[in-house]
Backbone as CSV, one residue per row, in Angstrom:
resi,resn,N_x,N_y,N_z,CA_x,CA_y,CA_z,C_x,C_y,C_z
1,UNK,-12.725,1.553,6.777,-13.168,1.090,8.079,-12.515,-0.241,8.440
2,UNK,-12.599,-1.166,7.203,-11.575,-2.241,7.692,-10.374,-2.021,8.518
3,UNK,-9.824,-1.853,7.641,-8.311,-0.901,7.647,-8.238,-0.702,9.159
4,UNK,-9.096,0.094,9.479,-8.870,0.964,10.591,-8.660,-0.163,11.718
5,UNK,-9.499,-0.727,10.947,-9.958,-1.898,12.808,-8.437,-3.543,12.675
6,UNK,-7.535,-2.893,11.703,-6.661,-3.877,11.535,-6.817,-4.902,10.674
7,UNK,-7.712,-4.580,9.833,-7.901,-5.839,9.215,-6.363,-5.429,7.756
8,UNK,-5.683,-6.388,7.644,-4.573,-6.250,5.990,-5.844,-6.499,4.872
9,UNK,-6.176,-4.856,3.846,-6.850,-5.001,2.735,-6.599,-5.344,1.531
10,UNK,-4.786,-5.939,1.349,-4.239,-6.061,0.508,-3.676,-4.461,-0.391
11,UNK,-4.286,-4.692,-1.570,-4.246,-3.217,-2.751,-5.239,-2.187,-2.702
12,UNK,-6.068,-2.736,-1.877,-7.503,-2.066,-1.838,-7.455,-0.277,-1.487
13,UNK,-8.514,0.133,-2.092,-8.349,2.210,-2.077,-8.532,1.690,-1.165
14,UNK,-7.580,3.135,-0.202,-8.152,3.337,1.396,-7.418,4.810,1.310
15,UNK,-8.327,5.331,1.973,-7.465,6.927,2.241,-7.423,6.722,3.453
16,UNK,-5.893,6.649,3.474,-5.388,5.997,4.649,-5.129,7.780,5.976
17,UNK,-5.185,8.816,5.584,-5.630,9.895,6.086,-7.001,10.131,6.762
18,UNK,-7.546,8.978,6.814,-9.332,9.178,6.627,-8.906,7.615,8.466
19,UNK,-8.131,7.072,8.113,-8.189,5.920,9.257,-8.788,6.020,10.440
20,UNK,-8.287,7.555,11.144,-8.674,7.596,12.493,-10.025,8.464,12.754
21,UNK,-10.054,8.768,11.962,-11.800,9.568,11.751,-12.571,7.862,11.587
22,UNK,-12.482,7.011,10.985,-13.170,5.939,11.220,-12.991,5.580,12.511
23,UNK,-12.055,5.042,12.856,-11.263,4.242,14.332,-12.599,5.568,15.386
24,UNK,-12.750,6.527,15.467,-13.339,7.283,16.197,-14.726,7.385,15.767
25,UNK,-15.215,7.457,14.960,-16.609,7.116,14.169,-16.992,5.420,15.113
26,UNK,-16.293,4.265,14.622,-17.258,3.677,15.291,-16.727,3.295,16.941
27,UNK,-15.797,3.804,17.426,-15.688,3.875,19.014,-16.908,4.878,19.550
28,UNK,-17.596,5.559,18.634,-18.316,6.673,19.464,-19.746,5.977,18.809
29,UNK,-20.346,5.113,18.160,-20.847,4.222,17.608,-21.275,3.454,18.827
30,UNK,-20.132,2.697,18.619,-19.918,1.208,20.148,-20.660,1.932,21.680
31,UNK,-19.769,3.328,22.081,-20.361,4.187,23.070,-21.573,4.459,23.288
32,UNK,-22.414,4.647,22.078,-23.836,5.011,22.017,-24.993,3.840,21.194
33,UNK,-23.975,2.842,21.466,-25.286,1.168,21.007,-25.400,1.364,19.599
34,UNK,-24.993,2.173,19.202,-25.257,1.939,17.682,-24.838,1.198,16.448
35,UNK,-25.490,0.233,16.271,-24.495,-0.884,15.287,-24.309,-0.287,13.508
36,UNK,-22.826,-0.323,13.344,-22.280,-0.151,12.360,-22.605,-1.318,11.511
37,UNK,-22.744,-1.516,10.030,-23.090,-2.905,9.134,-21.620,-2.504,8.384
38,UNK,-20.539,-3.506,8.368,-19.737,-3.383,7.376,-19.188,-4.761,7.083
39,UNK,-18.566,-4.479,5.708,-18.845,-6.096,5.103,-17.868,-7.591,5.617
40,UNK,-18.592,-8.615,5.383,-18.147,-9.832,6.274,-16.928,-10.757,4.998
41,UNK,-17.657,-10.045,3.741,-16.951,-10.466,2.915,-16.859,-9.836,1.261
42,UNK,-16.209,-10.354,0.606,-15.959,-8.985,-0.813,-15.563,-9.812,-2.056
43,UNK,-15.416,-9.512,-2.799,-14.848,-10.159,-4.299,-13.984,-9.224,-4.277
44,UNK,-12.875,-10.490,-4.275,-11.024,-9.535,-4.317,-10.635,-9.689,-5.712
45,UNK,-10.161,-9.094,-6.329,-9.320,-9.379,-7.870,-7.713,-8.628,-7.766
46,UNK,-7.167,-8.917,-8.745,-5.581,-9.274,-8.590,-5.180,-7.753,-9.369
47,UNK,-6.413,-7.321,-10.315,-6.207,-5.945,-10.270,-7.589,-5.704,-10.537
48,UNK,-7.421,-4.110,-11.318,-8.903,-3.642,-11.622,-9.172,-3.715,-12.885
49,UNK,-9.671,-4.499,-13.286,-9.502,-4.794,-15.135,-11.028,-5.647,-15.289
50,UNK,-11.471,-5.871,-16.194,-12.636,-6.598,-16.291,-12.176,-8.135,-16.591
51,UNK,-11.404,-8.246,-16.994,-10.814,-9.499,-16.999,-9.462,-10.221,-15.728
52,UNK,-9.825,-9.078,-15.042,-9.312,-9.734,-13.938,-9.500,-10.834,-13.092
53,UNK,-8.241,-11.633,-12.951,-8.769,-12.768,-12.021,-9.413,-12.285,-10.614
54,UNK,-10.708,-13.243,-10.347,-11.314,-12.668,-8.799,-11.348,-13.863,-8.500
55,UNK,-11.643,-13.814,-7.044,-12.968,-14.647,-6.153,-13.539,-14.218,-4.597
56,UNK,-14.550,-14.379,-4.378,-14.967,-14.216,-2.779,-14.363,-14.922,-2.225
57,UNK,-13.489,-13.718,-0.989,-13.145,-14.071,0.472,-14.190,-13.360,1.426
58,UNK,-13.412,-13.680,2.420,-13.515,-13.005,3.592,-13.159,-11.872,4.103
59,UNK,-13.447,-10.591,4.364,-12.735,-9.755,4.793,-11.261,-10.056,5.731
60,UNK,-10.907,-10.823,6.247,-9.842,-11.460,6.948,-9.185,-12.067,6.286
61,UNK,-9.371,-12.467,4.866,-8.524,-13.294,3.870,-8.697,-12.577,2.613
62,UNK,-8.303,-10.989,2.457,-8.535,-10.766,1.034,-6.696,-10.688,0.999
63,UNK,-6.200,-11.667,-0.150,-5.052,-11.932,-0.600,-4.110,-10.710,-0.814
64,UNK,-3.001,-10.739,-0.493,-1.610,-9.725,-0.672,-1.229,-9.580,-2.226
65,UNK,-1.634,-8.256,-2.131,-1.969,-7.551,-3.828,-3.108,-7.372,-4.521
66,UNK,-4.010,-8.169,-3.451,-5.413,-8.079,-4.663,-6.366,-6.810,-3.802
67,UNK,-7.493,-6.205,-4.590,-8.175,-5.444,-3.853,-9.415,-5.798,-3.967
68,UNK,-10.100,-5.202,-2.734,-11.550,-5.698,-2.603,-12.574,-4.593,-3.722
69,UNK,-13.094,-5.041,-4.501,-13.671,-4.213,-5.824,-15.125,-3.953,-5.931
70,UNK,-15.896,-5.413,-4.670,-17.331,-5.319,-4.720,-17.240,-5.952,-2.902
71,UNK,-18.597,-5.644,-2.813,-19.286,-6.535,-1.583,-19.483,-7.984,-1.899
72,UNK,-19.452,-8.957,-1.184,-19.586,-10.174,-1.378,-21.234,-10.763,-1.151
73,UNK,-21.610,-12.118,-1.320,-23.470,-12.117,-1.151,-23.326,-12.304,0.543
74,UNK,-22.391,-12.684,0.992,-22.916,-12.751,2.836,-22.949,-11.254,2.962
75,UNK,-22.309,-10.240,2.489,-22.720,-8.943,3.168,-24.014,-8.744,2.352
76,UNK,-24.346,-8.840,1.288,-25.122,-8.385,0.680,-26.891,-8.904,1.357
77,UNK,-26.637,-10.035,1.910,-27.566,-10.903,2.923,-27.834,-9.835,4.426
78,UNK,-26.551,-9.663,4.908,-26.556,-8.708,6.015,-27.214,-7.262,6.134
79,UNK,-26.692,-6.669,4.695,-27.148,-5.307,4.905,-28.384,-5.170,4.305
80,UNK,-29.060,-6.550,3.594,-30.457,-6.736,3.228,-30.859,-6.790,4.461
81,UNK,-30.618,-7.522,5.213,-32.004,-8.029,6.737,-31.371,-6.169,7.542
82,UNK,-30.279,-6.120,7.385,-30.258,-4.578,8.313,-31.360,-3.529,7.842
83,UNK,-31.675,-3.410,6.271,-32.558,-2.145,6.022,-33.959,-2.845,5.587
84,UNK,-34.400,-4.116,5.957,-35.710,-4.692,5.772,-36.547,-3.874,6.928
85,UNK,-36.347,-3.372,7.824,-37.105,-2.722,8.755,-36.952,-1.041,9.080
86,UNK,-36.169,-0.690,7.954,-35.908,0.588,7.933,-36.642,1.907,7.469
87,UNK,-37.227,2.708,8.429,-37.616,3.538,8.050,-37.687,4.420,6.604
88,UNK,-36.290,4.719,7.103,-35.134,5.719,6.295,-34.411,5.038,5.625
89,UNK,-34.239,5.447,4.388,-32.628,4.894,4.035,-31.920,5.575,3.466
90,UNK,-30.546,6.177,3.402,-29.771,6.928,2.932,-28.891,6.896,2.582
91,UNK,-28.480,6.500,1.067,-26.963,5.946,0.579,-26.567,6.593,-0.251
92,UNK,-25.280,6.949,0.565,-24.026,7.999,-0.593,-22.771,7.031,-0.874
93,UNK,-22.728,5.905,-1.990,-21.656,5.459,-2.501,-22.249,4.274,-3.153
94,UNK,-21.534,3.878,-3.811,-22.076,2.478,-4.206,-21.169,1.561,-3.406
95,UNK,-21.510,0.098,-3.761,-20.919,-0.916,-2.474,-19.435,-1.563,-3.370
96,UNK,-19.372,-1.216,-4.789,-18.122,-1.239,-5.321,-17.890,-0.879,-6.935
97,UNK,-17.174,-1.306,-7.983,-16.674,-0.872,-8.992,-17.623,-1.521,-9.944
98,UNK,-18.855,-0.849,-9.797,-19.865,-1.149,-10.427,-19.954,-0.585,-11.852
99,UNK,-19.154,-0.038,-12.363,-18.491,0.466,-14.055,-18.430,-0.818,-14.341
100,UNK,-17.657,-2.122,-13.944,-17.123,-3.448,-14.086,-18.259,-4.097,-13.729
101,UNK,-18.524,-4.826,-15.121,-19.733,-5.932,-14.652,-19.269,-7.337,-13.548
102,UNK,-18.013,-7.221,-13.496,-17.336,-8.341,-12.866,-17.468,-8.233,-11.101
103,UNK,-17.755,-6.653,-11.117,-17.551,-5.774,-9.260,-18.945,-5.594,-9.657
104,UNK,-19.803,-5.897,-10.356,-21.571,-4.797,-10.037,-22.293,-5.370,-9.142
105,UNK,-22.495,-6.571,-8.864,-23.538,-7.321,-8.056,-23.655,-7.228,-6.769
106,UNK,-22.658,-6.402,-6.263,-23.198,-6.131,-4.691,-23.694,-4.705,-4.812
107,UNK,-23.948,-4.091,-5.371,-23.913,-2.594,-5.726,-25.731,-2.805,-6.678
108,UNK,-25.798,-3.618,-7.617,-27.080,-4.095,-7.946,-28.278,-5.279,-7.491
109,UNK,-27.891,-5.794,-6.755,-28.325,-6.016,-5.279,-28.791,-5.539,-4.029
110,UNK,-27.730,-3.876,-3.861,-28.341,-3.402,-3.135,-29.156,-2.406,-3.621
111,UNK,-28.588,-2.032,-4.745,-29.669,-1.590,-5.171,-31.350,-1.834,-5.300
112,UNK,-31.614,-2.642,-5.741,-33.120,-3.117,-5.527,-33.246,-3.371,-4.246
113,UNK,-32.681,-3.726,-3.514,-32.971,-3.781,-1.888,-33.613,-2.709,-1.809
114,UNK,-32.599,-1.131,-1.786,-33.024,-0.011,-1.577,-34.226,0.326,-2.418
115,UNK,-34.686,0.146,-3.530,-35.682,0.489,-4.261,-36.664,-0.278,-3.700
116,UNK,-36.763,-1.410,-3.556,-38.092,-2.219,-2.903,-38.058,-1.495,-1.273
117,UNK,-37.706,-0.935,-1.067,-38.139,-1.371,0.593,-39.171,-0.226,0.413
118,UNK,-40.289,-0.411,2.015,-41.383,0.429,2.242,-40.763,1.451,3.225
119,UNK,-39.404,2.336,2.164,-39.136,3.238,3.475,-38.888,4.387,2.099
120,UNK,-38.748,5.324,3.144,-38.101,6.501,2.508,-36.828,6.299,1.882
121,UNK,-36.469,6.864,0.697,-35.491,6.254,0.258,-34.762,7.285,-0.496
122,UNK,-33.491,7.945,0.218,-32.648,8.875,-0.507,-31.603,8.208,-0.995
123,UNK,-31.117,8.723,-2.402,-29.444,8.357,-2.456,-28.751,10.192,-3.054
124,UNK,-28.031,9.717,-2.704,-27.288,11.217,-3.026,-25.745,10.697,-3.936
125,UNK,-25.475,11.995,-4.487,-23.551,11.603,-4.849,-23.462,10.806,-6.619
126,UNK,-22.958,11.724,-7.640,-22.866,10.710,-9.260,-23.247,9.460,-9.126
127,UNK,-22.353,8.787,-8.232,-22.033,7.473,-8.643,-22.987,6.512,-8.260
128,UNK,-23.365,6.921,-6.916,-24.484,6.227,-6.829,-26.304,6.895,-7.269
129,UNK,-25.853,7.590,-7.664,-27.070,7.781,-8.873,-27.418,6.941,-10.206
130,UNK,-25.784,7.512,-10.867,-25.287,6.147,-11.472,-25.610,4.965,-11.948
131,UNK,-25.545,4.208,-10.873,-25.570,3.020,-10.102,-27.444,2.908,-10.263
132,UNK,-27.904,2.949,-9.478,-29.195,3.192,-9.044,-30.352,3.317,-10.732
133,UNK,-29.523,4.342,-11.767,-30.047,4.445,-12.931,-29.382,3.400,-13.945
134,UNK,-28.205,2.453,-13.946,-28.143,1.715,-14.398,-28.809,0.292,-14.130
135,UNK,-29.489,0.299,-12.732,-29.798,-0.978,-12.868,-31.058,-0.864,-12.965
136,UNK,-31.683,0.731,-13.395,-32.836,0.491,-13.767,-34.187,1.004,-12.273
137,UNK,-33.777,1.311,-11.434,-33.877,1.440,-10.049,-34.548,2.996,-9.535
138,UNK,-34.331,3.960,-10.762,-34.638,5.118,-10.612,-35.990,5.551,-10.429
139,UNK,-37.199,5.096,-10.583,-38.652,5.334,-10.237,-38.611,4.561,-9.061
140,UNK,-37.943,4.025,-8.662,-38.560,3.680,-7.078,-37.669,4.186,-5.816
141,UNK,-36.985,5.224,-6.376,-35.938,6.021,-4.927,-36.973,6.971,-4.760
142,UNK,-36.947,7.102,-3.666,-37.902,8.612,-3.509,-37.127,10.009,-3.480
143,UNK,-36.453,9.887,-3.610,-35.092,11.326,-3.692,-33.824,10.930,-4.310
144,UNK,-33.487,11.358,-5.403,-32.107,10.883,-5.737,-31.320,12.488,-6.035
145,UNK,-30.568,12.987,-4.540,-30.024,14.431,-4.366,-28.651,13.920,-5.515
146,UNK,-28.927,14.795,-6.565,-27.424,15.214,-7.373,-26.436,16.342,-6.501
147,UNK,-26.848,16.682,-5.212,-25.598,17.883,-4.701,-24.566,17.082,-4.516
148,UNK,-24.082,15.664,-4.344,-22.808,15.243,-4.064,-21.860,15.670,-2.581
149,UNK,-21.112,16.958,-2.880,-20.843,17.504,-1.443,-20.882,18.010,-0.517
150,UNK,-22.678,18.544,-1.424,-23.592,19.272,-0.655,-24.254,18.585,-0.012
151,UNK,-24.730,17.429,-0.329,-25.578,16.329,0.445,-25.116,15.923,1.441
152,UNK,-23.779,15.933,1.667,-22.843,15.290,2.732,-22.927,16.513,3.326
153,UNK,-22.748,17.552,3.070,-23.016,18.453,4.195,-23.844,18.708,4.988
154,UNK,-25.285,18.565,4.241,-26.282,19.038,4.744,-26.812,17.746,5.823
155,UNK,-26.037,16.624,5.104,-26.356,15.373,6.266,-25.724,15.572,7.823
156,UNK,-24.421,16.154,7.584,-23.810,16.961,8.594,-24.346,17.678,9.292
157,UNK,-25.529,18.124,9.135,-26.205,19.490,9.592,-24.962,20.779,9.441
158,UNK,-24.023,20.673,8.593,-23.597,21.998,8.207,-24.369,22.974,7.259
159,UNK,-24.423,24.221,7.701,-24.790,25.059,6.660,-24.350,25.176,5.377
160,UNK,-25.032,25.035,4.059,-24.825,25.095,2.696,-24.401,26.844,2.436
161,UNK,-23.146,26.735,1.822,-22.936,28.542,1.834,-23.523,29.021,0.950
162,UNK,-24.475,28.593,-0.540,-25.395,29.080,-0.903,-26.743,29.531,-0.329
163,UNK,-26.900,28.852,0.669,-28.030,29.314,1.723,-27.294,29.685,2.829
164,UNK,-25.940,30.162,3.117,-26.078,31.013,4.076,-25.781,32.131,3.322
165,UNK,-25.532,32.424,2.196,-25.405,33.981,1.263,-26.652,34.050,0.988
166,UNK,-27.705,32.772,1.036,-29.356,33.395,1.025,-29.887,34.624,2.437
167,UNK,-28.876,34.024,3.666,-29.421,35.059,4.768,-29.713,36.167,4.651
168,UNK,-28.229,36.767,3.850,-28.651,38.368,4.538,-29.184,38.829,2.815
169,UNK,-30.342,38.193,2.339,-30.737,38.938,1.463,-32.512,39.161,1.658
């Protein structure tokens, strides 16, 4: 999503095939008032190693070669006050390379966010199951869906083709 909106991510994953499905995701967002939360800032490192050199920037200053590996605490501040009043909550990913104790803290951060709040609380997808059971977090999700690409579907409102081969029986 950075990416998309021009921001230089340095080394950072981006499926750069995926760009304009964002670029159109939040133009149709903007169209219908709906505010997108994405991060203000990240812990960049020079590679992906646990002993990699890091530090928090800015999304606008993550350095040429390094990649963004975690969320930084100003986003982690942001997308706390965004789901303090949230009904629902529904998270498929973790917020970074939370294998690396060096990338976990925006990812275990939000985690307990998501576990404390007084909302409904799904996560779907390994990793952020993962995630969620490493920091200990797992009795207080109220749904933790293991379908992975099924969950994304069904968030889609696409039909699951195991339940549409349930139809004609």
């Amino acid at each position: 999503f950075l990416k998309s909106q021009g921001l230089d991510v340095g080394a950072s994953r981006v499926e750069d095939d995926r760009l304009a499905a964002a670029e159109q995701l939040l133009h149709q967002a903007r169209e219908k008032g709906v505010q997108v939360y994405l991060p203000v800032d990240v812990i960049a490192a020079d590679r992906f190693s646990p002993d990699a050199v890091s530090k928090q920037v800015t999304v606008q200053d993550i350095p040429a070669g390094w990649m963004a590996l975690d969320i930084g605490p100003a986003t982690v501040l942001v997308f706390s006050e965004a789901l303090a009043d949230a009904g629902t909550i529904i998270w498929n990913g973790p917020m970074g390379a939370f294998e690396v104790d060096a990338f976990a803290r925006g990812t275990m951060a939000l985690t307990h966010v998501v576990a404390s709040a007084h909302a409904l609380s799904i996560t779907g997808g390994g990793d952020t199951n993962a995630a969620v059971k490493k920091f200990g977090a797992a009795d207080n999700i109220s749904y933790m869906s293991t379908g992975g690409g099924a969950f994304l579907m069904l968030m889609e409102g696409k039909t699951l083709p195991g339940v549409q081969a349930l139809d004609g029986v």
